[in-house]
DRENPA-3360 file (N, C-alpha, C; in nm, 2 decimals, always signed):
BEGIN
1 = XXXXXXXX = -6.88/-15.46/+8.51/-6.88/-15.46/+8.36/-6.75/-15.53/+8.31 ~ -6.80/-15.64/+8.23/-6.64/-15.67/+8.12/-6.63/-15.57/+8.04 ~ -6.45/-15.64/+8.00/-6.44/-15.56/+7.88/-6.51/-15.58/+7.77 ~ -6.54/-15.50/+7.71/-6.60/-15.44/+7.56/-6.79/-15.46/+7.60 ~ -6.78/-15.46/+7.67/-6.95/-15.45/+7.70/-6.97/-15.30/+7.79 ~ -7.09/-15.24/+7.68/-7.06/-15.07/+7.75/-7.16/-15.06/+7.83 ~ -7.11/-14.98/+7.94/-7.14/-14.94/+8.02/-7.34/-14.86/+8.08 ~ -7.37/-14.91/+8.10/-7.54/-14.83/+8.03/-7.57/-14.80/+8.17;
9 = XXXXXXXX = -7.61/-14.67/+8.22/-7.63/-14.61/+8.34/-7.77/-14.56/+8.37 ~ -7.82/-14.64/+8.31/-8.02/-14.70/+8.34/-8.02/-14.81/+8.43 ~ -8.19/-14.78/+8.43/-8.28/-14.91/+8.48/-8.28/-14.99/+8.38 ~ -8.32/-15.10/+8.28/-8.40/-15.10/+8.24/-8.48/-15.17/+8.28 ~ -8.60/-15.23/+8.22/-8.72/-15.30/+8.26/-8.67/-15.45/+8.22 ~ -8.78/-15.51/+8.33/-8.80/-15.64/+8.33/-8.86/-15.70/+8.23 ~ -8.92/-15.81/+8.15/-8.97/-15.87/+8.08/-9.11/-15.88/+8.13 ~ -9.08/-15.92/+8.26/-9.23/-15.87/+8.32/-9.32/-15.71/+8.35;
17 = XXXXXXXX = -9.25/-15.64/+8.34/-9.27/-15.45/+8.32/-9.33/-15.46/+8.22 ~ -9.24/-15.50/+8.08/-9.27/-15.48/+7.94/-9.41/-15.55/+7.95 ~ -9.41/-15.69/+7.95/-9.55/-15.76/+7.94/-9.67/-15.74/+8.01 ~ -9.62/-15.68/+8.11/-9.74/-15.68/+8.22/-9.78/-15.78/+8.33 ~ -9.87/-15.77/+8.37/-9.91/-15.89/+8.49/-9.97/-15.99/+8.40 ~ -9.97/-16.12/+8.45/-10.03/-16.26/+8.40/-10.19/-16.24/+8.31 ~ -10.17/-16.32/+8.25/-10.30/-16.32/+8.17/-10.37/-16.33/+8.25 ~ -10.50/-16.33/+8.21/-10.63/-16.39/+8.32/-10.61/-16.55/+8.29;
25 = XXXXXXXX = -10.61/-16.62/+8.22/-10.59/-16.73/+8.27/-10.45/-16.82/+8.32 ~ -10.37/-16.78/+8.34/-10.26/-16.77/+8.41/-10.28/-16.75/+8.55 ~ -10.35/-16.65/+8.57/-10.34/-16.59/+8.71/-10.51/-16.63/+8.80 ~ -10.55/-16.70/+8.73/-10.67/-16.75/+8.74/-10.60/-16.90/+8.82 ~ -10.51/-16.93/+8.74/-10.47/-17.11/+8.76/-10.34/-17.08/+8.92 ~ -10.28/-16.95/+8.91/-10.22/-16.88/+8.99/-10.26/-16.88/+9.13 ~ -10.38/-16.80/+9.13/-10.44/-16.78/+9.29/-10.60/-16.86/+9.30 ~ -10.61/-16.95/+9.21/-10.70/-16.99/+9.22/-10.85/-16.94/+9.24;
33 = XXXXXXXX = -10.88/-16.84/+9.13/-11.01/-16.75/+9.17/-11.15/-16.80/+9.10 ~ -11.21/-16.71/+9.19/-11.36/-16.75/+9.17/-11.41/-16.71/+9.01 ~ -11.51/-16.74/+8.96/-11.61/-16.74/+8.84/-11.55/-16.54/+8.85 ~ -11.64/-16.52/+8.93/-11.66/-16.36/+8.99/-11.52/-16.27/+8.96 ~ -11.42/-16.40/+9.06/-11.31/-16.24/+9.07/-11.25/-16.30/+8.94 ~ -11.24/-16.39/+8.86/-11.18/-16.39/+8.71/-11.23/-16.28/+8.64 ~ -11.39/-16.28/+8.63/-11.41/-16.22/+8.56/-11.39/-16.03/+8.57 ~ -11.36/-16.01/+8.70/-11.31/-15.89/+8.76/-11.20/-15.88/+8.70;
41 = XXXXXXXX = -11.14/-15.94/+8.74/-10.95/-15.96/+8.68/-10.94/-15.94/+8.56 ~ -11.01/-16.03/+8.46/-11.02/-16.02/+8.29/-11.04/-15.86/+8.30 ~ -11.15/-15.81/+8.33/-11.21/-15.68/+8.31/-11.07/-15.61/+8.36 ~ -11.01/-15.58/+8.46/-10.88/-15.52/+8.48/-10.81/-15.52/+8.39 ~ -10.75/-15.66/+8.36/-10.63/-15.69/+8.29/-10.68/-15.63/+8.13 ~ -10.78/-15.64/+8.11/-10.83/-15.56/+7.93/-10.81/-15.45/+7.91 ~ -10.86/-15.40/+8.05/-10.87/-15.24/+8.02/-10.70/-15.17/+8.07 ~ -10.63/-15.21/+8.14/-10.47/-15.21/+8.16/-10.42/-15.23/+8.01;
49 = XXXXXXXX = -10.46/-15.33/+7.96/-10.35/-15.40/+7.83/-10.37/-15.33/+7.74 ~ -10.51/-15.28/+7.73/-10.54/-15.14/+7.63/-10.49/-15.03/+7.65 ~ -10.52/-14.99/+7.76/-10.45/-14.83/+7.77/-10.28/-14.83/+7.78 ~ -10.25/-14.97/+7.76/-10.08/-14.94/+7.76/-10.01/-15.02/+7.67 ~ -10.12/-15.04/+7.55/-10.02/-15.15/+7.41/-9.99/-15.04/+7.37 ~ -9.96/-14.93/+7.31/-9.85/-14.85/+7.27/-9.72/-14.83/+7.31 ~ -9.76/-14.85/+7.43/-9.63/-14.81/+7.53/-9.55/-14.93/+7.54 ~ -9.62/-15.04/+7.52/-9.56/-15.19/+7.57/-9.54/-15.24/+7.38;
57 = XXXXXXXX = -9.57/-15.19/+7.30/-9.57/-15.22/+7.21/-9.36/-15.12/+7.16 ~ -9.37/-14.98/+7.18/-9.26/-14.93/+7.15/-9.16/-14.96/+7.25 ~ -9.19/-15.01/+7.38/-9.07/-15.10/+7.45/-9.04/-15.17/+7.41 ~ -9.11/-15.27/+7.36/-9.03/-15.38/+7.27/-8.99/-15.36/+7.16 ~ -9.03/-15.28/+7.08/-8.91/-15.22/+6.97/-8.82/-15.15/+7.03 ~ -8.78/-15.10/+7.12/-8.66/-15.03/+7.16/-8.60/-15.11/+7.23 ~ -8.63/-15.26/+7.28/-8.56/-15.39/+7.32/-8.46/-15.44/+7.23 ~ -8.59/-15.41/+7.15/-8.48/-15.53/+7.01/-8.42/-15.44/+6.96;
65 = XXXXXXXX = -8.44/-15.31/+6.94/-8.31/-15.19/+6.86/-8.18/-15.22/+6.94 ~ -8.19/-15.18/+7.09/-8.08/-15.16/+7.18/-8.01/-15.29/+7.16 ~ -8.09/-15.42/+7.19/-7.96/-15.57/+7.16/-7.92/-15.56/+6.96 ~ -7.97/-15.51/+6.88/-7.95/-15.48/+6.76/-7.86/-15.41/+6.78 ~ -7.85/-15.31/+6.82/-7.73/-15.22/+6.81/-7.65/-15.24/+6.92 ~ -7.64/-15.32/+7.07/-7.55/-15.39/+7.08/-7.46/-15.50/+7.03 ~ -7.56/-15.59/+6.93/-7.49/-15.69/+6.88/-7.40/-15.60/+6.76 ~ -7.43/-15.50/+6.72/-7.36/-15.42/+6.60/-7.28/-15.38/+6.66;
73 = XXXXXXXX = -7.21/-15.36/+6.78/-7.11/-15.31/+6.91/-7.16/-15.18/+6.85 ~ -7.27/-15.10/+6.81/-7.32/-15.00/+6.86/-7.31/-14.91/+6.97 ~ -7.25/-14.84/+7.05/-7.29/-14.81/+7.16/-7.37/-14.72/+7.19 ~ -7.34/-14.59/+7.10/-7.39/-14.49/+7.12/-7.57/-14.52/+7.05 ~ -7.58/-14.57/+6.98/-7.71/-14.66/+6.97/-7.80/-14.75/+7.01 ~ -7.67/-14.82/+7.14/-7.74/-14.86/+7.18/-7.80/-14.82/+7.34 ~ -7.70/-14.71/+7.35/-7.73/-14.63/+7.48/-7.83/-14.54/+7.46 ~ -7.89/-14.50/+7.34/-8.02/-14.42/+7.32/-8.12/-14.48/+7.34;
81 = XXXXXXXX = -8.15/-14.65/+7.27/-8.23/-14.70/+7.33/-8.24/-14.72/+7.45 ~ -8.11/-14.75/+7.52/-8.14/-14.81/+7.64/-8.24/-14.70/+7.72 ~ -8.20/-14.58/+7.66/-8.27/-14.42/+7.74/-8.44/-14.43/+7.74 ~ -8.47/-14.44/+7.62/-8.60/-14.42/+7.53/-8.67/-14.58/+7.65 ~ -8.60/-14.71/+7.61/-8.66/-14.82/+7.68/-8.67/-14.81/+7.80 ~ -8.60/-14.68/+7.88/-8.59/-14.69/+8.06/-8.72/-14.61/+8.07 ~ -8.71/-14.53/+7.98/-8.82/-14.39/+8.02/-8.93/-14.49/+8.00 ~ -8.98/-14.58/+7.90/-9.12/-14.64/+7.86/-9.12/-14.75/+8.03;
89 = XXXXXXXX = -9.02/-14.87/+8.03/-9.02/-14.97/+8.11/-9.06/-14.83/+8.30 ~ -9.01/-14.75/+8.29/-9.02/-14.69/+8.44/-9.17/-14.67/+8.45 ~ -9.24/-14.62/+8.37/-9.38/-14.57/+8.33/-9.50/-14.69/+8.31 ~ -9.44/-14.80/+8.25/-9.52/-14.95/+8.25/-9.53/-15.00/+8.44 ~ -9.40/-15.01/+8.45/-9.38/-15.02/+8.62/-9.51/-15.00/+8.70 ~ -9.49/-14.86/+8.70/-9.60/-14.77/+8.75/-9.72/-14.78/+8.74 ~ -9.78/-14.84/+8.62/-9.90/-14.87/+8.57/-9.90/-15.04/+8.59 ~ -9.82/-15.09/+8.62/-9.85/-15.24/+8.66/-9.85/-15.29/+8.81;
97 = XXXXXXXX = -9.77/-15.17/+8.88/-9.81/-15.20/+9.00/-9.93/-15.10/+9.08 ~ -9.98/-15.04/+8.98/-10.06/-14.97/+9.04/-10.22/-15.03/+9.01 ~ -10.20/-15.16/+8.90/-10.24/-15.25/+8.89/-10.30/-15.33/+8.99 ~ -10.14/-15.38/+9.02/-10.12/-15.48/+9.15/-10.27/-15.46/+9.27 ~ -10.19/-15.29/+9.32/-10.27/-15.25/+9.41/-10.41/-15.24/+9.40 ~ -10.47/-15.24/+9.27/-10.68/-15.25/+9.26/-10.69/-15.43/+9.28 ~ -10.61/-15.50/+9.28/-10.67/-15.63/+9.30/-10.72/-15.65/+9.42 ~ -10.80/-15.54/+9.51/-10.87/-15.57/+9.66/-10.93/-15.67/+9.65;
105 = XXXXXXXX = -11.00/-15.72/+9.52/-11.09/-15.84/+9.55/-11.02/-15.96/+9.60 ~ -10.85/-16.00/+9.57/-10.84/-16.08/+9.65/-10.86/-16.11/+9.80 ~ -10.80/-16.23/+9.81/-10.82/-16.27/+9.97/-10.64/-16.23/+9.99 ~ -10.66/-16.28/+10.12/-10.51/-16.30/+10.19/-10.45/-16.35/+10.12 ~ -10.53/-16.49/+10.10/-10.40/-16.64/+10.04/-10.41/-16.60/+9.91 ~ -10.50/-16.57/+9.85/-10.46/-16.56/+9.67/-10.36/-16.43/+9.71 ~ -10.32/-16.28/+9.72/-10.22/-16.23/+9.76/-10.11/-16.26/+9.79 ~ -10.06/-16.31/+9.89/-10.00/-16.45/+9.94/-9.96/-16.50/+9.81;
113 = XXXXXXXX = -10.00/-16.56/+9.74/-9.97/-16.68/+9.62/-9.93/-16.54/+9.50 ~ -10.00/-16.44/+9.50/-9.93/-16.41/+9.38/-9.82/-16.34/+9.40 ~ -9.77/-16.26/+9.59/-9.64/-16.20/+9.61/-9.57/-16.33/+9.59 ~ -9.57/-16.44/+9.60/-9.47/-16.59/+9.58/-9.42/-16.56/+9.46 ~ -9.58/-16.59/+9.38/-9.50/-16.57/+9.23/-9.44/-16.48/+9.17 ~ -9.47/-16.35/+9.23/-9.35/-16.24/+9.18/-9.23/-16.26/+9.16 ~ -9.17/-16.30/+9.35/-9.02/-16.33/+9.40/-9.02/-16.45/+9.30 ~ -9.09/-16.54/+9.26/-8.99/-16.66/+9.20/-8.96/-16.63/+9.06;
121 = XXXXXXXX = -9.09/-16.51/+9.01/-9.04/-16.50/+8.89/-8.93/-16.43/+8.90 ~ -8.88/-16.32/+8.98/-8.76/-16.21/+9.00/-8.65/-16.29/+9.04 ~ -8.68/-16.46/+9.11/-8.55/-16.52/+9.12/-8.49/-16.58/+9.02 ~ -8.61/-16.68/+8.94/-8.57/-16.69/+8.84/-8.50/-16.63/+8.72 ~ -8.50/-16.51/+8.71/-8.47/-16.37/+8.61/-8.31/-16.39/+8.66 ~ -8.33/-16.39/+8.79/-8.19/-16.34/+8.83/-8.11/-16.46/+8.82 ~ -8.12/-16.59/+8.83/-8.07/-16.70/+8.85/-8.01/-16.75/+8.69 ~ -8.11/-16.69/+8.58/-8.11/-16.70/+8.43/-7.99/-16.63/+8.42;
129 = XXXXXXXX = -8.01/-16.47/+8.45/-7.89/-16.39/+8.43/-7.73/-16.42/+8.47 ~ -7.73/-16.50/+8.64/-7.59/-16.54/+8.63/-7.58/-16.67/+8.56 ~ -7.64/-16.75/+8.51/-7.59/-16.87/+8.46/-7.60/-16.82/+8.29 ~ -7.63/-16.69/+8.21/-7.59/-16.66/+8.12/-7.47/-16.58/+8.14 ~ -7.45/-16.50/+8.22/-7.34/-16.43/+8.23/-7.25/-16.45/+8.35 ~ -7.28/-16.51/+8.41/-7.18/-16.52/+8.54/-7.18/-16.43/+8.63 ~ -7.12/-16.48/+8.77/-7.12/-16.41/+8.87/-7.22/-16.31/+8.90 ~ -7.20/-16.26/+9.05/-7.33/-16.27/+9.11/-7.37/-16.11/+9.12;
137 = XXXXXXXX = -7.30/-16.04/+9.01/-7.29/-15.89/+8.98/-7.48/-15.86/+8.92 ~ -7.51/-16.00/+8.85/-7.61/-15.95/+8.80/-7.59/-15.86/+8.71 ~ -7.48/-15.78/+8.63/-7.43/-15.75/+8.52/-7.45/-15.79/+8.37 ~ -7.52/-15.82/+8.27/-7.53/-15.89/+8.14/-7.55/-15.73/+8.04 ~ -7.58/-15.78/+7.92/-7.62/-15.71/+7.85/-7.76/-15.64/+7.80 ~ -7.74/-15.49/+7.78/-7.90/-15.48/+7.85/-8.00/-15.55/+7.80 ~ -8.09/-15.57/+7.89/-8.26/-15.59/+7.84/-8.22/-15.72/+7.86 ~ -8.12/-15.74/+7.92/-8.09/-15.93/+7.96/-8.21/-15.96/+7.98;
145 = X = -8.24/-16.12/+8.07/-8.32/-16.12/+8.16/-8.28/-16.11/+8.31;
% end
């Protein structure tokens, strides 16, 4: 931690937690799927994005409160959010990789292709973070990327 940037002794969530897994047509152009398993996938991804736009809806309001009340050098405001956004991001988690795991319909290689695109998205996140903040602490302000 630098000085004057406080200390927040959470998780929080990724951008990808908050959002969820790829659209269907994203993830369609991704692992390259059939008529069949798109329309499997669509049917997943609807019924997932339904039962969790509340939750993915008040995460992102407690994103933008917490860098709000960081940027206000807030702390104690913005350590509440960061509470409220760990509890919601830990629980999206859970429900997105529990996600992950009903996609049996893939194959090997579409699997394959979408563990790729996980790690590149999680390298990218992390490669964003040290060239906004530096060094290899992986350290920024919360809800960075």
């Amino acid at each position: 931690m630098g000085p004057g940037r406080p200390a927040f002794d959470v998780d929080l969530p990724t951008p990808e937690d908050i959002d969820g897994p790829p659209t269907p047509g994203t993830f369609k152009q991704l692992v390259s799927l059939t008529d069949q398993q798109t329309e499997q996938y669509t049917r997943s991804w609807d019924s997932l994005m339904a039962e969790t736009k509340a939750q993915r809806d008040s995460a992102r309001d407690a994103r933008e409160a917490m860098r709000s009340a960081f940027r206000q050098r807030d702390q104690n405001a913005a350590q509440d959010q960061a509470k409220v956004l760990s509890r919601l991001g830990k629980d999206l988690k859970k429900r997105n990789d529990a996600f992950d795991k009903s996609l049996s319909f893939l194959n090997k290689d579409q699997q394959k292709q979408y563990e790729d695109y996980k790690k590149e998205q999680k390298k990218a996140r992390e490669d964003e973070r040290r060239r906004r903040f530096g060094g290899g602490s992986g350290a920024g302000p919360p809800g960075s990327p």
